[in-house]
C-alpha positions in Angstrom: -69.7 -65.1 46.7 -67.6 -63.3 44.4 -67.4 -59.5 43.6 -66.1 -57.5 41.1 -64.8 -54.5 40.7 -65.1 -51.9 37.8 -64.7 -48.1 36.8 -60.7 -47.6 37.4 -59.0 -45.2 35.7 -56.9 -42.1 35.6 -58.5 -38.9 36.4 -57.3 -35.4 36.6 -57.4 -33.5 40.0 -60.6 -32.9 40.8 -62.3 -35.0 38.7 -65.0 -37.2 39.7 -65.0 -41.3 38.6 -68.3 -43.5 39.8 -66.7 -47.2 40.8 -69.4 -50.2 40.8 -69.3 -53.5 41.9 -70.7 -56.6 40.5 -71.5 -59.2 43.2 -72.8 -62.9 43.1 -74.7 -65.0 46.1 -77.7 -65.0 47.7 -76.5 -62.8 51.0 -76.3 -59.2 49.4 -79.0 -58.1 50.2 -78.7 -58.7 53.7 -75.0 -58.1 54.1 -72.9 -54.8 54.4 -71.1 -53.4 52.0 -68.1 -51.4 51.4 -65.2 -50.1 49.7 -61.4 -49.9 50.8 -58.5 -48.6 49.1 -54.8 -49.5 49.3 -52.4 -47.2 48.4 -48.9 -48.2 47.3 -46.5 -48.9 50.4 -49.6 -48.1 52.8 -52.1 -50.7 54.4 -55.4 -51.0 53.2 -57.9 -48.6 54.6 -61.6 -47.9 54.8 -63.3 -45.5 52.4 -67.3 -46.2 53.1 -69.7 -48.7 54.1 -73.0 -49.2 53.2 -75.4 -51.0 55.7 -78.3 -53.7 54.6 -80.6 -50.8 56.0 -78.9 -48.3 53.8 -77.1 -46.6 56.8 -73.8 -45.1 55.5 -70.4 -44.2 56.8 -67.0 -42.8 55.3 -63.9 -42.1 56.4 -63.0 -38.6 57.7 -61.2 -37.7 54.5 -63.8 -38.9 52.1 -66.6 -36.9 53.9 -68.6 -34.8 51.0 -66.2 -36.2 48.6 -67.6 -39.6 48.3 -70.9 -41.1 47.7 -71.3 -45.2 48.4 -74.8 -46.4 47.3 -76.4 -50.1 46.3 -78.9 -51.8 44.5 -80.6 -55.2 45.9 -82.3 -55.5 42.8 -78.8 -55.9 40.7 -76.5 -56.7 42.9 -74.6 -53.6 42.6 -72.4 -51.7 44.8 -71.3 -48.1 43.6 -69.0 -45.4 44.8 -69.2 -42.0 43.5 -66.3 -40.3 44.0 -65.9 -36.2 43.1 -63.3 -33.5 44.0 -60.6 -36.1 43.2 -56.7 -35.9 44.8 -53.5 -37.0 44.1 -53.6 -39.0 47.4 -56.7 -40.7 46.3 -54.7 -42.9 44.5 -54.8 -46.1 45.1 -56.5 -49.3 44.3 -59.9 -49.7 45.1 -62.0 -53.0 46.5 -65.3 -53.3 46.9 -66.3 -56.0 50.0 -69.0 -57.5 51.7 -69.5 -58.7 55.1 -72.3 -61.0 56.7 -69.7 -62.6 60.3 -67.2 -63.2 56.9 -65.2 -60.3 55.0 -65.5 -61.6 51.1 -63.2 -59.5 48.8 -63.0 -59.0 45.4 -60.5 -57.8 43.2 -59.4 -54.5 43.0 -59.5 -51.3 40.5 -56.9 -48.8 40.4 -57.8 -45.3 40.3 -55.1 -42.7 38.8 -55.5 -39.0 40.3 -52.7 -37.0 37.9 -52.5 -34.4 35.7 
């Protein structure tokens, strides 16, 4: 399995920037999804996840902010992310999970003016 990670970048407060993920293997489909961002000197936290039945969940601070969705068909995993904040910073890694967490590597996302 290997994922990738794309649509970094810097962005002005309250921006918006959509973040996809490329992933490989024959378990996607039936495997859950996510993203998690690390910010620098802070652990790595959960943003949203993304069930093999669609079933969604985001952390309290990315609530109406954030939009995680996939695609079976391409093997894609995408974040939509709008009303952008400084603290949003961080880098940004896409992962899947089917009893084993596979993680790609991770795009930084910029939130500055």
């Amino acid at each position: 399995v290997q994922l990738q990670a794309s649509g970094g970048g810097l962005v002005q407060p309250g921006g918006s920037l959509r973040l996809s993920c490329a992933a490989s293997g024959s378990i996607f489909s039936v495997s859950s999804l996510g993203w998690y961002r690390q910010a620098p000197g802070k652990q790595r936290e959960l943003v949203a996840r993304i069930t093999n039945t669609g079933s969604t969940n985001y952390a309290d601070s990315m609530k109406g902010r954030f939009t995680i969705s996939r695609d079976n068909a391409k093997k894609m995993v995408y974040l939509q992310m709008t009303s952008l904040k400084p603290e949003d910073t961080a880098v940004y890694y896409c992962n899947m999970y089917l009893g084993i967490d596979y993680w790609g590597k991770g795009t930084l996302v910029t939130v500055s003016s």
